[in-house]
Each structure stands twice: as C-alpha cells, then as structure tokens.
C-alpha positions as CSV (number, residue, x, y, z in Angstrom):
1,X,124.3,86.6,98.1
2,X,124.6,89.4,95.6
3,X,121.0,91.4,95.6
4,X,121.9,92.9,91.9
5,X,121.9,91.3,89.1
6,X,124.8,91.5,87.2
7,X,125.4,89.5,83.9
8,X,129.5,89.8,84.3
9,X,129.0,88.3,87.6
10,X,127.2,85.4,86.3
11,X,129.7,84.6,83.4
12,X,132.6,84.2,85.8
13,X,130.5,81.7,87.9
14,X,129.6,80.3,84.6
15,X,133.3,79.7,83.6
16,X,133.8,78.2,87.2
17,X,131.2,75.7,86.8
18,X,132.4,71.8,87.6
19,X,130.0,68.6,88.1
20,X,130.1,69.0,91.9
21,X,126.9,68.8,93.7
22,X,128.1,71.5,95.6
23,X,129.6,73.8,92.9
24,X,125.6,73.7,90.4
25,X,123.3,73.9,93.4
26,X,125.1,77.5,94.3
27,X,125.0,78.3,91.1
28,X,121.7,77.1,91.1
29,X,120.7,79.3,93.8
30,X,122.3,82.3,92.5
31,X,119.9,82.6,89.1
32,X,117.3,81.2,91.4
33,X,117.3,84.4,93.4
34,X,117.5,86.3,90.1
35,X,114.5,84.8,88.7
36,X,112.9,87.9,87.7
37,X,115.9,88.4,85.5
38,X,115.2,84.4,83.8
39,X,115.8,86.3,80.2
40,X,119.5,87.7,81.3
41,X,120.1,84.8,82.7
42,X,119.4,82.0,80.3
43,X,120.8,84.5,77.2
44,X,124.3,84.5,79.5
45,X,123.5,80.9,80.0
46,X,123.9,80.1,76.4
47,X,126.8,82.4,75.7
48,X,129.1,80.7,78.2
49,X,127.6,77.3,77.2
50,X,128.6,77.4,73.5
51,X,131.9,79.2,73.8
52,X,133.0,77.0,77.1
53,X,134.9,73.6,76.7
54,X,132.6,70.5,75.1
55,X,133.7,68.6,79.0
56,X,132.1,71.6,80.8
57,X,129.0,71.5,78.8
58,X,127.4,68.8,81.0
59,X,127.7,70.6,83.9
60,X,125.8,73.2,82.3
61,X,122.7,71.0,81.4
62,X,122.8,69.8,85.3
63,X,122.7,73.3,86.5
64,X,119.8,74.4,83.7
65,X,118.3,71.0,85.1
66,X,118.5,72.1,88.8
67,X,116.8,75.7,88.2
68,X,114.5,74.1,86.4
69,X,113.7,72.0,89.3
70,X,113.5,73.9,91.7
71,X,112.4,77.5,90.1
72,X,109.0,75.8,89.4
73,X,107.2,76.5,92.6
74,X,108.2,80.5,92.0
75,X,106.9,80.8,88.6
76,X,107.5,79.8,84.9
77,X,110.2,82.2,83.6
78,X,113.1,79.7,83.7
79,X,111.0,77.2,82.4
80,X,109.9,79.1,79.3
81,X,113.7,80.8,78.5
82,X,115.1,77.5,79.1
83,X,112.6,75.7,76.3
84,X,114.3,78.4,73.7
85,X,117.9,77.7,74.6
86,X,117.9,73.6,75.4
87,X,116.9,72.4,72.2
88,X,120.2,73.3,70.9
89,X,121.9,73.0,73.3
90,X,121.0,68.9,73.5
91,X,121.6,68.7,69.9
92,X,125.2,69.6,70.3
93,X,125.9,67.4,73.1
94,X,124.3,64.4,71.5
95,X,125.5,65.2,68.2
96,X,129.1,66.4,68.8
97,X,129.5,65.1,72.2
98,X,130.5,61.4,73.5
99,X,128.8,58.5,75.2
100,X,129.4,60.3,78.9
101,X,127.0,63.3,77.4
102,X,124.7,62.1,75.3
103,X,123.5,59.1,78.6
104,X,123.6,62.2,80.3
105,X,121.4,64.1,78.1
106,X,119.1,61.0,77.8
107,X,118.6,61.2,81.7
108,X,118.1,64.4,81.5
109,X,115.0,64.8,79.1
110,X,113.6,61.6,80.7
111,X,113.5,63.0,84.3
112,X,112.1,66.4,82.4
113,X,110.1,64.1,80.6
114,X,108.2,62.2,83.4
115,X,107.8,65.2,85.8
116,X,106.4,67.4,83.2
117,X,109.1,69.8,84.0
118,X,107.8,71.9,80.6
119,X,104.0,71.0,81.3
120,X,101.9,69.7,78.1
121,X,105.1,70.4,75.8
122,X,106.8,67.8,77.5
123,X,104.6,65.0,75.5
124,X,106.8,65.6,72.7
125,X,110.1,66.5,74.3
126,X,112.4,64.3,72.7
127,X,111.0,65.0,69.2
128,X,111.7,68.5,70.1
129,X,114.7,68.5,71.7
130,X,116.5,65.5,70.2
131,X,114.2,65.1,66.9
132,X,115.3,63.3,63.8
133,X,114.6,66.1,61.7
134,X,117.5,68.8,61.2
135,X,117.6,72.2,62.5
136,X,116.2,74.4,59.1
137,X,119.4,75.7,57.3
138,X,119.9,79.9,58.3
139,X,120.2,82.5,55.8
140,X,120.2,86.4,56.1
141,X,122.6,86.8,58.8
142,X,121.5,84.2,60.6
143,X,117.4,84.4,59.8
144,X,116.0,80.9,59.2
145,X,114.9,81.5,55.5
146,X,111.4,79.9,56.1
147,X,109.7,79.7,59.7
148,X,107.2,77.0,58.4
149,X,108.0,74.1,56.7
150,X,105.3,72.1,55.7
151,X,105.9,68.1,56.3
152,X,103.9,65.4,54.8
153,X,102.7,63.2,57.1
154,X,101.2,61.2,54.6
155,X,99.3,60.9,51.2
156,X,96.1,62.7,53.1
157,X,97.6,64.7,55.9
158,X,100.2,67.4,56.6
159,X,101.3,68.8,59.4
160,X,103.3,72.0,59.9
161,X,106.7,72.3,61.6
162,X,107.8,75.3,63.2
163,X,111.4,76.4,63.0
164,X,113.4,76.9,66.3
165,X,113.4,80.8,67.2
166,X,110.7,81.6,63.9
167,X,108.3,84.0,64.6
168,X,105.2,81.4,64.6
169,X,107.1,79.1,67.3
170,X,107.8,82.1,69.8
171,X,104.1,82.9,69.6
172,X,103.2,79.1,70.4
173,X,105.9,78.9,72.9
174,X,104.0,82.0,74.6
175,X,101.0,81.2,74.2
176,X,101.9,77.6,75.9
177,X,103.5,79.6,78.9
178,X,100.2,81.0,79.4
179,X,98.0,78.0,79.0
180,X,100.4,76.4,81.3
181,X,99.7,79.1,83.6
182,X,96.1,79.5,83.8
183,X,95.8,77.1,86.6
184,X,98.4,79.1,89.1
185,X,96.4,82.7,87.7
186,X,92.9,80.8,88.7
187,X,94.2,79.7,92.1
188,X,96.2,82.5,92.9
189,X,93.3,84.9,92.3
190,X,90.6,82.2,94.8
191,X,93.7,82.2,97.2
192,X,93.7,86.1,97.3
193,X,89.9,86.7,97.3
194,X,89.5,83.8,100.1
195,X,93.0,85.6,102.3
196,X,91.2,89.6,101.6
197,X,88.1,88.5,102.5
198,X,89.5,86.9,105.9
199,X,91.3,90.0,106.7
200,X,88.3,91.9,106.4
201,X,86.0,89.6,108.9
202,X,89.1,90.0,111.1
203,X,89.0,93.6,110.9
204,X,85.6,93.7,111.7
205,X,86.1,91.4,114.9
206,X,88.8,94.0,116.0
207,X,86.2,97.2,116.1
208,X,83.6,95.0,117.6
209,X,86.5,93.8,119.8
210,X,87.1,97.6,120.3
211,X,83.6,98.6,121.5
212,X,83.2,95.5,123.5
213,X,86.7,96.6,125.2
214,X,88.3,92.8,124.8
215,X,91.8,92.8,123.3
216,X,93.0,90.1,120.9
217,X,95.4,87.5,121.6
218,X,98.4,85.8,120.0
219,X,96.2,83.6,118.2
220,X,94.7,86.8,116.1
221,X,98.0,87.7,115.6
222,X,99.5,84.5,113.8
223,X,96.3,84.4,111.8
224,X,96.9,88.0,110.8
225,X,100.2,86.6,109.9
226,X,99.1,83.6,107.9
227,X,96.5,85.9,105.8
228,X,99.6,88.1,104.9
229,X,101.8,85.1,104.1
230,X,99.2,84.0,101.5
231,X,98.9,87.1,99.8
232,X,102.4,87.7,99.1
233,X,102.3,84.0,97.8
234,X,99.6,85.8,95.6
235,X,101.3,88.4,94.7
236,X,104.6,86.3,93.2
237,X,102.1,84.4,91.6
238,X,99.8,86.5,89.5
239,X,103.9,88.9,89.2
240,X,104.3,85.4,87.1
241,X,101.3,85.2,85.1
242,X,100.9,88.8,84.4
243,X,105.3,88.1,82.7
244,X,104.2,85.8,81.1
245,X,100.9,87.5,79.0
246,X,103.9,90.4,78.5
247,X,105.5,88.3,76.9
248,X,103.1,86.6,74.6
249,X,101.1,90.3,74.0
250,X,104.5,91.5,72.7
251,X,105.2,88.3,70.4
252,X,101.8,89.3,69.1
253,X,102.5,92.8,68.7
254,X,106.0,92.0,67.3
255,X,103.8,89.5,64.6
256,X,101.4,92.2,64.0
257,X,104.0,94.7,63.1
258,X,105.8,92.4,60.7
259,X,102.2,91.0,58.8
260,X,101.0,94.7,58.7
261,X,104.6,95.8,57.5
262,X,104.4,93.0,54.3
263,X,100.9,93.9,54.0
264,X,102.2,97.3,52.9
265,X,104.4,96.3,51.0
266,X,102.3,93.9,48.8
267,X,100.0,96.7,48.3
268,X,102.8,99.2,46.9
269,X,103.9,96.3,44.7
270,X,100.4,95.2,43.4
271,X,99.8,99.4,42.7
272,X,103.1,99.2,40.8
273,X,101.8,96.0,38.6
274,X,98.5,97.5,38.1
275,X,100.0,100.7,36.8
276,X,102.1,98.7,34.6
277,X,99.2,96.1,33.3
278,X,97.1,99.4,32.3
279,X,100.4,101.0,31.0
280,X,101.0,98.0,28.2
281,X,97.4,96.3,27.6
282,X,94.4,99.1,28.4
283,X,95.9,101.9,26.4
C-alpha cells in the first residue's frame, strides 16, 4: 500500500471504481490508511463523483458508505468531511438518478440512519440529506446569497435553516464533531491516566525487583506490552479530538474575522452618514 498520500493517485482509483465487493473495500482501505488526510480525500472524493458517469455514482456512495463504516473506530475525520459532501451528493442521485439509485440511496441513509453513523445529527438525516426543501439558490460566484433563511414553522414559532456550506452551518457541523467527540476525549484521557499510572507501579516493582535481585518474567513483559498498546490507542484518539477542536477553533476564527471585518465596515459607513446628516440639517 502506498504510505504517501497522493491526490492523483486517488483519482485514478476513483475513475476505476465498479460495484464489486472487491473493487470498494480496496478502495476502502486505501483512504482508510489515509485518514489523516479525510479533507484531501473527501474534496477528491467529490471531484471524481460529480464529473464521473451518473452509473458509477452508486458505487461512489458504497465506497463513502464503507469508510464510513469502518473509519469510525479510528476517529471522526471521514465522518465529519463526508457530512459536507453527501448531502449533495444524495440529492443528485435521487433527483437526477433512476429507481436502481435512489433504493440505493434510501438503503444507504437508513443503515446510516439506525447505526448512528453521524451520531446525534443522524436524528434528522433524511431531512438533511434528502429534505423537501431546495438547496438555497447561489450568487457571487458561487456564494449562497443568504446563509440563514428564516422558516415559519407556524403562526408563533420560527425556526432557522442553515444553508449547506454557510458560514453558520460549518460552525454547527464543528461544533457537533466535537460534542460527538467528548466521550472518546473523556475515555481516552481515563484510559491514559489508568495505562501511565500502571507503568509507573511497574516501574517501581522493577527497582525493588532490582535490589531484591529477582528478575521479571514473560508475564511482566506482555503486561509492559499491553500498557503500551493502550497508550498508543490513546494517542490516535485524543490526535482525533485535538483535529477536530482545529477545526472548529478555525471556523470560529474564520467567523470572527468576517463579523469583525463587517463591523468595520458599518462603522466607516455610519461615520460617512453622520458626516453627511450634520452636513445638510445641523449647519
């Protein structure tokens, strides 16, 4: 297996990609290795998915389905790049697609659906992925016009609806990644105290071993063994949580940057009105 990620590499797989068992789970395996390179590999993902051929496109869902799958137990990064690419992604297929993809897209967010593939986010998967309400309409190259649209719920509620790739739903899909996380970061960090903490009452039985002139046996050793299995368990996991408060730290910075940038910006154009108010009226 290739040890170095290489996006090129991954879009001529891509292009080979058929429905055989055989020909996702390598494929499967592949990104699975790369894991720590989810973004590259979700982003070249999507590329090949929407210029490949609308009969290949299925066997791109099963292989996002199989990471998915199996990537879980190693950490959240497909999970979360995969919630920003999918919900188009199904919307094509079921939209644009026939009755072979859309039953196969139906599977699909059932299965992801029932396991909880995308953890509390998955109580409203279909609404999200396969909603009734269209995708907001894009403007300035490509910018949705307006992140958040406000929907009536009824005559004394309203809700608000985040648009797909809007600055407010990249912070909420963040911030979800991290909720969703919290309970790996708690036991990962009890895990690692509990392993560090063994190694150092085994440390301690070796000096006393020492001055006592008894040796250890095998058993010491496989214990020693087991301790350092569990901390480099550890160490993937809290690797995974500490991507995944990157990530949402940055979408905050990002969000700061912009709010602070239009707070500017108002300020200039409220000096300019003032000037102008005291200009015609105060004089």
């Amino acid at each position: 297996m290739d040890n170095v990620f290489n996006a090129q590499i991954l879009a001529e797989k891509l292009s080979k990609l058929n429905n055989s068992q055989q020909s996702i789970e390598t494929l499967s395996h592949w990104c699975i290795f790369h894991r720590k390179k989810a973004k590259q590999v979700v982003e070249t993902w999507d590329k090949l998915f929407n210029s490949s051929q609308r009969e290949q496109r299925v066997s791109f869902l099963y292989l996002a389905n199989d990471i998915l799958q199996n990537s879980r137990r190693k950490g959240s990064e497909f999970v979360n790049e995969f919630w920003k690419a999918l919900p188009a992604a199904l919307k094509d297929v079921y939209e644009n697609g026939d009755d072979y993809g859309r039953k196969a897209i139906s599977r699909l967010v059932d299965i992801w659906e029932e396991r909880k593939v995308f953890g509390s986010r998955g109580k409203s998967l279909k609404d999200e992925m396969l909603g009734k309400d269209p995708p907001p309409l894009l403007e300035n190259n490509g910018r949705s016009s307006n992140s958040i649209k406000i929907v009536k719920k009824d005559a004394h509620s309203i809700r608000l609806k985040l648009a797909v790739g809007g600055m407010p739903a990249k912070i909420v899909t963040a911030f979800q990644a991290v909720h969703d996380e919290h309970f790996n970061e708690d036991t990962a960090l009890n895990k690692c105290k509990a392993a560090v903490r063994c190694v150092e009452k085994m440390e301690k039985d070796v000096d006393n071993g020492c001055i006592q002139g008894n040796q250890q046996g095998p058993t010491f050793a496989n214990e020693l063994q087991e301790q350092e299995n569990a901390l480099r368990q550890c160490i993937d996991q809290l690797e995974s949580v500490e991507a995944t408060r990157v990530a949402l730290v940055a979408q905050l910075k990002e969000a700061l940057q912009d709010q602070e940038s239009k707070l500017e910006l108002i300020r200039t154009q409220l000096q300019v009105r003032i000037m102008i108010f005291f200009y015609f009226f105060i004089e």
